[in-house]
C-alpha positions in Angstrom: 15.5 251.0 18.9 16.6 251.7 15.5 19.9 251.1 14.0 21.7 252.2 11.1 24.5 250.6 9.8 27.4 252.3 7.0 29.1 250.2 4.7 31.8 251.5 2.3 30.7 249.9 -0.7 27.4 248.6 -1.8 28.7 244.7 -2.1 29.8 245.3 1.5 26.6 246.4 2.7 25.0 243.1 1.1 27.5 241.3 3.0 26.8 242.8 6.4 22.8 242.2 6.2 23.1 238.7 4.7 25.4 237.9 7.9 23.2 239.5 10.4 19.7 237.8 9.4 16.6 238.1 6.6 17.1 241.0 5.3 14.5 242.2 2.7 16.3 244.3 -0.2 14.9 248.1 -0.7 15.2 250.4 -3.3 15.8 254.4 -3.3 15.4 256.8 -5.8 14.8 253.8 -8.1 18.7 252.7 -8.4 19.7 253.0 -4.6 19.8 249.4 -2.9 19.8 249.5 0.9 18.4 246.7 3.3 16.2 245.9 6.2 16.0 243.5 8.7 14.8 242.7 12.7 17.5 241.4 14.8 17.2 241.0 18.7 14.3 242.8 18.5 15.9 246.0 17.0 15.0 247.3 13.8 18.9 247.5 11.1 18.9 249.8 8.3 21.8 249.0 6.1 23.1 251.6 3.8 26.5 252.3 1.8 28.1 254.8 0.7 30.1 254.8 -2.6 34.1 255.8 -1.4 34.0 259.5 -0.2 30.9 261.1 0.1 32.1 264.5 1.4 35.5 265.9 0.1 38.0 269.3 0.7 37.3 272.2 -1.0 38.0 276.0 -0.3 35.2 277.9 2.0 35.6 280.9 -0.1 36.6 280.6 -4.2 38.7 283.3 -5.4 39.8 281.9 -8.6 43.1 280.5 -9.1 45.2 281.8 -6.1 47.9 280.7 -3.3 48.4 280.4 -0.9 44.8 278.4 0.3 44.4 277.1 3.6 41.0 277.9 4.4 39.4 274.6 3.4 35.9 272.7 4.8 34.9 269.5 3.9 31.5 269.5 1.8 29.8 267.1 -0.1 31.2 265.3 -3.0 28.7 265.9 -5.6 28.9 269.9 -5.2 32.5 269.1 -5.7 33.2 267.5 -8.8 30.6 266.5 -11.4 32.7 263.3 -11.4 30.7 262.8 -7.8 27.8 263.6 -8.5 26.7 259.5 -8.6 27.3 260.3 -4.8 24.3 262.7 -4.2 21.4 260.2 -4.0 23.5 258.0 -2.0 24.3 260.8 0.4 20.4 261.4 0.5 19.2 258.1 1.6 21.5 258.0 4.7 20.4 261.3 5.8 16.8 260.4 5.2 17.3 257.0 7.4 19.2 258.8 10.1 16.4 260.5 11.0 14.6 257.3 12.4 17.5 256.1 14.0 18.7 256.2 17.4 22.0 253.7 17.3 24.9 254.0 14.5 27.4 251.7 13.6 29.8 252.3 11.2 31.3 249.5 8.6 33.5 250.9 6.7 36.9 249.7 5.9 39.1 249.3 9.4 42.1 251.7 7.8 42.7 255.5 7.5 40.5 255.8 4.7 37.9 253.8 5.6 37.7 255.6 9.1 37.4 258.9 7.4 34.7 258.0 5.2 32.6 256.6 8.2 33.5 259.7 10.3 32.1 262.4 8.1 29.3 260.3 7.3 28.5 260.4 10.9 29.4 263.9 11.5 27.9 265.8 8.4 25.1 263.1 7.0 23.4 261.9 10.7 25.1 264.9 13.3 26.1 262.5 15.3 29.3 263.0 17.0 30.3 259.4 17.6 29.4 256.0 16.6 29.9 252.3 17.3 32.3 250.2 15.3 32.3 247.5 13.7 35.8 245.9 12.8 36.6 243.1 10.7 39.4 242.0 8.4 37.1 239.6 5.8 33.5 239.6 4.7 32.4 236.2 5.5 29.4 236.0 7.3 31.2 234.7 10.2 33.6 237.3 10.3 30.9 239.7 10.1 28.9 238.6 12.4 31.4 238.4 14.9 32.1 241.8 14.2 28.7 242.6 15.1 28.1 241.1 18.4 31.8 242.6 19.6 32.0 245.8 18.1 33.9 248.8 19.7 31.8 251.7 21.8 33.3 254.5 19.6 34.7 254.4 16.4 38.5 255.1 16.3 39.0 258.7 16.9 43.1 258.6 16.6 42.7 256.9 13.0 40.3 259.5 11.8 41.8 262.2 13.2 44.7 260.7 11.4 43.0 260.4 8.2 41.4 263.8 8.1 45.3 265.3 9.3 46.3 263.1 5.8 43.7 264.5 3.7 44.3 268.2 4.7 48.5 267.9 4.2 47.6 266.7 1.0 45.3 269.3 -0.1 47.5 271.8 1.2 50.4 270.8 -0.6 48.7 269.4 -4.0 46.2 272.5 -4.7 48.7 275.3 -3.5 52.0 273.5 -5.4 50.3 272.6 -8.3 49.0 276.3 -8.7 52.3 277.9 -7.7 54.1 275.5 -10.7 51.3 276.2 -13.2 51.4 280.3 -12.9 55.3 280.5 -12.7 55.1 278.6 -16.1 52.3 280.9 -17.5 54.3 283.8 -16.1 57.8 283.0 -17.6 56.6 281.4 -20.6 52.7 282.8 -21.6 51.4 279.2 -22.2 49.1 277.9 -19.3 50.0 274.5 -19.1 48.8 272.6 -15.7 51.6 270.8 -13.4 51.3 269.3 -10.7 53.4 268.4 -7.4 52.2 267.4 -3.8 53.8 265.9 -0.5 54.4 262.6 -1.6 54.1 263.3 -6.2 57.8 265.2 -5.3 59.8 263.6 -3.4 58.6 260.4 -5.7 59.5 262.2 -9.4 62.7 263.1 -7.8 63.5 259.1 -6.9 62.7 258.4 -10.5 64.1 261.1 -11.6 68.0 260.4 -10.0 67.7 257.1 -11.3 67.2 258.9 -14.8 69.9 261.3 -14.7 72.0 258.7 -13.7 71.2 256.3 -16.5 71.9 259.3 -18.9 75.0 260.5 -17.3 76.3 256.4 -17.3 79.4 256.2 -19.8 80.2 252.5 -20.7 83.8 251.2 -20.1 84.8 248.0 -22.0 86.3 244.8 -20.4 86.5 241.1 -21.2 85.6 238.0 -19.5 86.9 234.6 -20.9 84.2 231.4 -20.8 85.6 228.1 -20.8 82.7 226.1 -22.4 82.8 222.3 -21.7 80.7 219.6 -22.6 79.7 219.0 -18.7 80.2 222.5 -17.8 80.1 226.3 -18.5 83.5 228.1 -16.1 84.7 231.6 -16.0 88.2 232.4 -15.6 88.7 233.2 -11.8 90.0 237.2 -12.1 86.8 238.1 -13.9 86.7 241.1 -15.3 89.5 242.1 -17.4 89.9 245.8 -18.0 93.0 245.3 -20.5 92.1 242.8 -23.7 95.5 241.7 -24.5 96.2 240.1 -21.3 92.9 238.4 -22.0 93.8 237.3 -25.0 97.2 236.0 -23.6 95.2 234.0 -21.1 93.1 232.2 -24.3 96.2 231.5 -25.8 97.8 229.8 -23.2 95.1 227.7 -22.6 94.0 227.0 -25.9 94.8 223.0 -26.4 95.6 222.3 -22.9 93.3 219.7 -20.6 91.0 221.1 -18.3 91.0 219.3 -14.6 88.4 219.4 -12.1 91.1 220.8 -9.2 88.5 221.3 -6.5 84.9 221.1 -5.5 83.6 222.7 -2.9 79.9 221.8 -1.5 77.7 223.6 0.8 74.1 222.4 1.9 72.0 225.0 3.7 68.0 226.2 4.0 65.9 228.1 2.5 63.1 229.2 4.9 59.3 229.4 3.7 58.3 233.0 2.5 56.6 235.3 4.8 52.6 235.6 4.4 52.2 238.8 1.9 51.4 242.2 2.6 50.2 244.8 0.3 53.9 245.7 -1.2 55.2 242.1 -1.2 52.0 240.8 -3.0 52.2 243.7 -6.0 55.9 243.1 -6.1 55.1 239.1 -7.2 52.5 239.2 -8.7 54.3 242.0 -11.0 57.0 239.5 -11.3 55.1 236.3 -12.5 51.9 238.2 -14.1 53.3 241.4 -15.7 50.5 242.7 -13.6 50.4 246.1 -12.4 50.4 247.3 -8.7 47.3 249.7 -9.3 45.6 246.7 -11.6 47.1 244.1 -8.9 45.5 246.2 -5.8 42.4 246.2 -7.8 41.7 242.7 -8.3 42.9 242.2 -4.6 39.8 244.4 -3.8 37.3 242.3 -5.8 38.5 239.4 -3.9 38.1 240.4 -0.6 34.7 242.4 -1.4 33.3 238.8 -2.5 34.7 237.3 0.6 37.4 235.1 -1.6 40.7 236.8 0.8 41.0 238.8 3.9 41.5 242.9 3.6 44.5 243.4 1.4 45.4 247.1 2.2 47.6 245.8 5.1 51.3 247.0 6.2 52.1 243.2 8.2 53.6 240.3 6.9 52.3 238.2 9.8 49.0 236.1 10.5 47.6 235.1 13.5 46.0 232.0 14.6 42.8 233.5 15.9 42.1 233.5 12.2 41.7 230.1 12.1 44.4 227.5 10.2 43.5 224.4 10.3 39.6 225.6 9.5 40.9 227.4 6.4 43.2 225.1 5.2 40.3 221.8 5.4 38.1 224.9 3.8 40.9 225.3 1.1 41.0 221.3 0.8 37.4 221.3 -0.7 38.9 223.4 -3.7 40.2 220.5 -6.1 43.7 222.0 -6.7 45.0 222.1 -3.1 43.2 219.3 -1.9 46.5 216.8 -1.8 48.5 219.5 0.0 46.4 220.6 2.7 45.5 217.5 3.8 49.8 217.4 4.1 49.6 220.3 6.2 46.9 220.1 8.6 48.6 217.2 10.1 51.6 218.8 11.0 51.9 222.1 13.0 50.8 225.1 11.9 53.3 227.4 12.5 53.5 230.2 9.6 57.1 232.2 9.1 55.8 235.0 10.0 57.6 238.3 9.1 58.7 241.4 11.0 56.5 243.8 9.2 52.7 244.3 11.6 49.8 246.5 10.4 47.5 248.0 13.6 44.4 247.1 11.9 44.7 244.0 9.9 47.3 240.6 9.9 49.2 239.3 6.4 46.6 238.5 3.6 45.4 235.5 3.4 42.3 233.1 1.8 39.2 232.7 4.2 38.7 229.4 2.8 35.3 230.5 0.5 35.3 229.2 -2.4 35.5 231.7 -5.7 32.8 231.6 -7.8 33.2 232.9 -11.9 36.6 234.5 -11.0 38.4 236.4 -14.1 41.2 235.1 -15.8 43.5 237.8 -13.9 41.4 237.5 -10.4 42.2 233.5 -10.9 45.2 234.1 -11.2 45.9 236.7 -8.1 43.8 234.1 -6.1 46.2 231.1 -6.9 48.6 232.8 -5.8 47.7 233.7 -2.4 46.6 230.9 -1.9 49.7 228.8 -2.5 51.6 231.7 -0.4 49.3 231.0 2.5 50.1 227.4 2.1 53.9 227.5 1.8 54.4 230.2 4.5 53.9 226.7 7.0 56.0 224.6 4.9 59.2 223.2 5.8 62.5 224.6 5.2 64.0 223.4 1.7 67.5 222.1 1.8 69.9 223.3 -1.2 73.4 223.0 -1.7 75.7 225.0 -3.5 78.4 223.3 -5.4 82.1 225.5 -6.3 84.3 223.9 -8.9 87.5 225.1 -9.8 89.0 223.9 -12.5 92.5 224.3 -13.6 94.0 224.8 -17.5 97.6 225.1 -18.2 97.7 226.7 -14.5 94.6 229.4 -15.2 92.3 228.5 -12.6 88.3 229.0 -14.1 85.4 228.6 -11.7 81.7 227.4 -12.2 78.9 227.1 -9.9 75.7 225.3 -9.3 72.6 225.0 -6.7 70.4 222.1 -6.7 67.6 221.4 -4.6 67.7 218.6 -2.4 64.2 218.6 -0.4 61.6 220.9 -1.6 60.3 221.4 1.4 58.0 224.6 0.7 58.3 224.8 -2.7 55.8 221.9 -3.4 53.3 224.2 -2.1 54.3 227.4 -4.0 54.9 225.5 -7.3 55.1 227.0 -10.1 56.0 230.1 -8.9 59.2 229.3 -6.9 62.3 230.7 -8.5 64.4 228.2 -9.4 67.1 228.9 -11.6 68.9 225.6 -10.6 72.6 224.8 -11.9 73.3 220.9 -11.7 77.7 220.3 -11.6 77.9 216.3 -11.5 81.6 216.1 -11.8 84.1 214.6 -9.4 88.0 216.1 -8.7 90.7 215.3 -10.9 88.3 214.6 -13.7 88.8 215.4 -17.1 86.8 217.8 -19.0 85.9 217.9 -22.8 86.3 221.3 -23.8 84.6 222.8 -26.2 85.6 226.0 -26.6 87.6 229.1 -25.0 85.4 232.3 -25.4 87.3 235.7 -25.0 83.4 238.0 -24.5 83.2 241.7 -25.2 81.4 243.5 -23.0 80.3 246.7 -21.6 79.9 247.9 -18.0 76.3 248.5 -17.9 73.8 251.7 -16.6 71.5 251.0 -13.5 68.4 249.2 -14.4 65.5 251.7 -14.2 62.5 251.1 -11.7 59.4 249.2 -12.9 55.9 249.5 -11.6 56.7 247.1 -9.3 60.1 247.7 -7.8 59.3 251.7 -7.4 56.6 250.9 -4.6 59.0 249.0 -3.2 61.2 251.9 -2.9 58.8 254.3 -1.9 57.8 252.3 1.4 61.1 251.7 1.8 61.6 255.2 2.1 58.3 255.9 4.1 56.6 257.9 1.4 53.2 257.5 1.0 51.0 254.8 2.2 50.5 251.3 1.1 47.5 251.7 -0.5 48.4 255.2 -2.4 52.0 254.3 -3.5 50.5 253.1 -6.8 48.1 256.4 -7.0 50.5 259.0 -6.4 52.8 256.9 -9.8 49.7 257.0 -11.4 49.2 260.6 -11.2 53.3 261.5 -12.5 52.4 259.6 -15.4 48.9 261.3 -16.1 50.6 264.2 -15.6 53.1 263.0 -18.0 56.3 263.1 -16.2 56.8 259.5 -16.9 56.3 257.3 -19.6 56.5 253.1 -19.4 58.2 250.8 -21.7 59.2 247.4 -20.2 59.9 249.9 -17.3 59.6 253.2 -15.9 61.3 256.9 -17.9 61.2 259.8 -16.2 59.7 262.5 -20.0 61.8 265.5 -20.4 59.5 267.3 -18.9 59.3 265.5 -15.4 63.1 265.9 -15.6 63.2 270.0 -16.1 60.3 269.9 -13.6 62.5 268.2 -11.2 65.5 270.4 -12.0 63.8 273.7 -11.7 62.6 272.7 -8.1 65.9 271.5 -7.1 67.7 274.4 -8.1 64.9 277.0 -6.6 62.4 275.3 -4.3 64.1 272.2 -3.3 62.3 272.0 0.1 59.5 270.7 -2.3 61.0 267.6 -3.0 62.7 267.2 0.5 61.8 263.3 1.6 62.8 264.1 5.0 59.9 266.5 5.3 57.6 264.1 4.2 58.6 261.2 6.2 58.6 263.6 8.9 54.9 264.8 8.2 54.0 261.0 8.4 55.9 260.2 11.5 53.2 263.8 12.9 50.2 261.6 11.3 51.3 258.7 13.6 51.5 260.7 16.8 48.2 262.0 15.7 46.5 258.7 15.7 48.2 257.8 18.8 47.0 260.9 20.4 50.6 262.4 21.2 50.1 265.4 19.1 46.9 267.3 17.8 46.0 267.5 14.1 46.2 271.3 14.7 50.0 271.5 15.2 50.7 269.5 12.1 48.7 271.5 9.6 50.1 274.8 11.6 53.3 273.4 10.8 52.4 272.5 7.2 51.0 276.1 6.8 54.4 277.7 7.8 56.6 275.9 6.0 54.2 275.8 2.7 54.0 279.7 3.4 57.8 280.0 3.3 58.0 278.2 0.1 55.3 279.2 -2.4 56.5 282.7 -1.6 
């Protein structure tokens, strides 16, 4: 009995033969590492492949035409000379399949990473089904485990699912892109390549509402008056004054006059841990502390869980479960100087994380295995540190605030100031220093005098709405269900190679992605139809769950495509 055994990435295939025994190191084609080793008697070939090995492309090339429908998957080196790295990795598996009677594929457990191992088994060994192993981190006893209990078959729904994905979007992406591009060259005479697809659309037209609307925005003055004391800073208790002489009538009439504490009102309540992080809410803080990209963030996320530093990061839940282990992770974290105080805290308590709502079918919340990072990057440091500290404080205890009210009377104007102070931590001892804060101390008492410093009378401007930033546009997206959690960053990333966007401190929709936007809208605005594409993805989950055959959906894809590109 012979076995071979696909990993996704070569760092992954090291992992999975250093978990399972010896495993003496091989070479291919001079630069192509694979391993072999005995266990139980059988004989384990570990290979790799690089990403995608076999990609879309159309049976039949006819130049640049639409629609196209007529696609096959092929190999990825034919493809693209960007691949062609791929070929002598493609080459060794199908030389090993040949003395191999048992498969197993290791690939990521997600959509992609189900595809990947499918059409290796399919196209590369002509094999029609495999075992699987599934794991959610690459520690050896993760791996191993894997190993010993992995599924009969691999998941046919997930790559069925996957392959449904990958067709949509070459549908939509090669026969879009081509329509845009030839009605320019035809209208115009300048061949200048644009771009759209399923998800690319619907996403430049978010942005691009958000743009229109901030150009469209026409200030309207009003004036707010600050009453600045030496304990205190109070705004008058109407707020917003839309006519400046009865604001200056106001500052007037209280100019000179003693200001009174009148009445405090107090309110303690709790703040409860955070949830453990998915994909989304992990890119959305550390884009808030770090300034770090989602696509840069998902990166480094990556590199830690390839070195066995977190768990797999492309997850959809917010909750962990404790088959994974707490307390062992937690006196594993303990041995890592920095955290040593506060897990020793936690692991004598119960370990009860606040879990969220969001769940993932393949993988729980993200979270440290425990391992301890060797020669981490400045920026991998500092994504580390952070889930770490998250893991801790999602089993913290609630902190206690309070909110403090003050009204405060002058000359019969009633002004208002407010505060929020912490009274027990609780969780945040464990998140420090990346709680938010922004704490407001009021330590006066009722009927109290106040020194006044000043009466200011502000000018000020209603302002536009903020535009999104790298961060806050993934949010949007999955809160919209378009796209996937680990291609939300990707499909930004192609709008703004494609120059439909630029970035400052946050994202502009160019002049072009506008008129691109507003010539689909007013012609073809199917194309940038959300509804559509949330309804395609609700298809890709009855396809996974085996309520609906991939054939259907792309029928369905083909018609309505049809309708529109003519």
């Amino acid at each position: 009995m012979t076995t071979l055994i696909i990993a996704e990435k070569p760092s992954a295939a090291l992992k999975i033969s250093q978990a399972l025994g010896k495993a003496e190191k091989k070479v291919y084609m001079r630069k192509i590492p694979y391993y072999e080793l005995t266990k139980d008697k059988k004989k384990i070939y570990v290979v790799c492949a690089v990403g995608h090995l076999y990609n879309l492309v159309e049976k039949e090339k006819k130049g640049w035409i639409y629609p196209v429908f007529d696609i096959k998957w092929d190999e990825a080196h034919k493809i693209s000379k960007g691949s062609a790295f791929t070929k002598n990795y493609l080459a060794l598996i199908k030389k090993l399949a040949k003395e191999c009677n048992e498969f197993i594929v290791a690939t990521d457990y997600d959509v992609e990473g189900e595809v990947i191992g499918y059409n290796i088994i399919k196209y590369a060994c002509k094999k029609k089904d495999a075992e699987r192993m599934k794991f959610s981190t690459t520690t050896k006893e993760d791996l191993l485990e894997a190993y010993e209990k992995r599924e009969k078959h691999i998941d046919i729904g997930q790559a069925m699912a996957g392959d449904t994905r990958h067709h949509l979007d070459h549908f939509f992406g090669i026969n879009l892109s081509r329509a845009l591009t030839l009605s320019v060259k035809n209208a115009t005479g300048t061949f200048k390549v644009l771009s759209s697809g399923r998800v690319q659309g619907p996403a430049l037209q978010l942005l691009s509402e958000r743009e229109l609307e901030i150009k469209k925005f026409v200030p309207v003055p009003y004036y707010e008056i600050e009453l600045a004391c030496e304990e205190l800073s109070a705004w008058h208790e109407k707020g917003k004054f839309d006519d400046r002489k009865k604001a200056e009538a106001i500052v007037k009439k209280c100019k000179g006059k003693k200001a009174e504490v009148e009445k405090i009102n107090k309110r303690k309540f709790k703040q409860d841990a955070p949830n453990p992080f998915d994909l989304t809410s992990l890119q959305m803080e550390v884009y808030r502390v770090f300034r770090i990209s989602p696509k840069e963030c998902l990166s480094l996320a990556q590199e830690l869980y390839t070195n066995s530093y977190i768990s797999y990061p492309r997850t959809s839940s917010n909750q962990l479960n404790d088959k994974i282990g707490y307390k062992k992770i937690l006196n594993a974290i303990g041995k890592q100087g920095d955290y040593k105080k506060f897990c020793a805290e936690l692991v004598k308590g119960k370990l009860i994380p606040n879990n969220g709502k969001k769940t993932d079918p393949a993988h729980p919340a993200i979270y440290p295995t425990g391992e301890v990072p060797k020669k981490l990057g400045e920026r991998e440091l500092k994504v580390y540190d952070l889930i770490v500290k998250r893991f801790m404080a999602t089993f913290g205890e609630a902190a206690l605030k309070e909110t403090v009210n003050v009204k405060i009377d002058v000359n019969e104007e009633k002004f208002l100031a407010k505060g929020t102070r912490t009274l027990d931590e609780g969780w945040h001892k464990y998140y420090h220093p990346y709680v938010k804060r922004d704490e407001v101390v009021l330590d006066v008492e009722e009927k109290q005098e106040l020194k006044v410093n000043k009466l200011h009378l502000h000018d000020k401007e209603t302002q536009p709405p903020k535009r999104y930033t790298p961060a806050s546009i993934i949010k949007a997206l999955e809160k919209r269900e378009l796209g996937t959690k680990a291609t939300r960053s990707e499909i930004i990333e192609h709008l703004f190679q494609r120059n439909y966007l630029r970035q400052n401190n946050s994202i502009e929709v160019t002049g072009l992605g506008l008129k691109t936007v507003g010539v689909l809208k007013k012609y073809c605005s199917d194309i940038l139809d959300a509804e559509l594409t949330r309804g395609f993805e609700e298809d890709m989950e009855k396809v996974r769950s085996g309520k609906v055959k991939e054939e259907k959906v792309l029928e369905d894809a083909k018609k309505f495509l049809t309708k529109v590109l003519d």
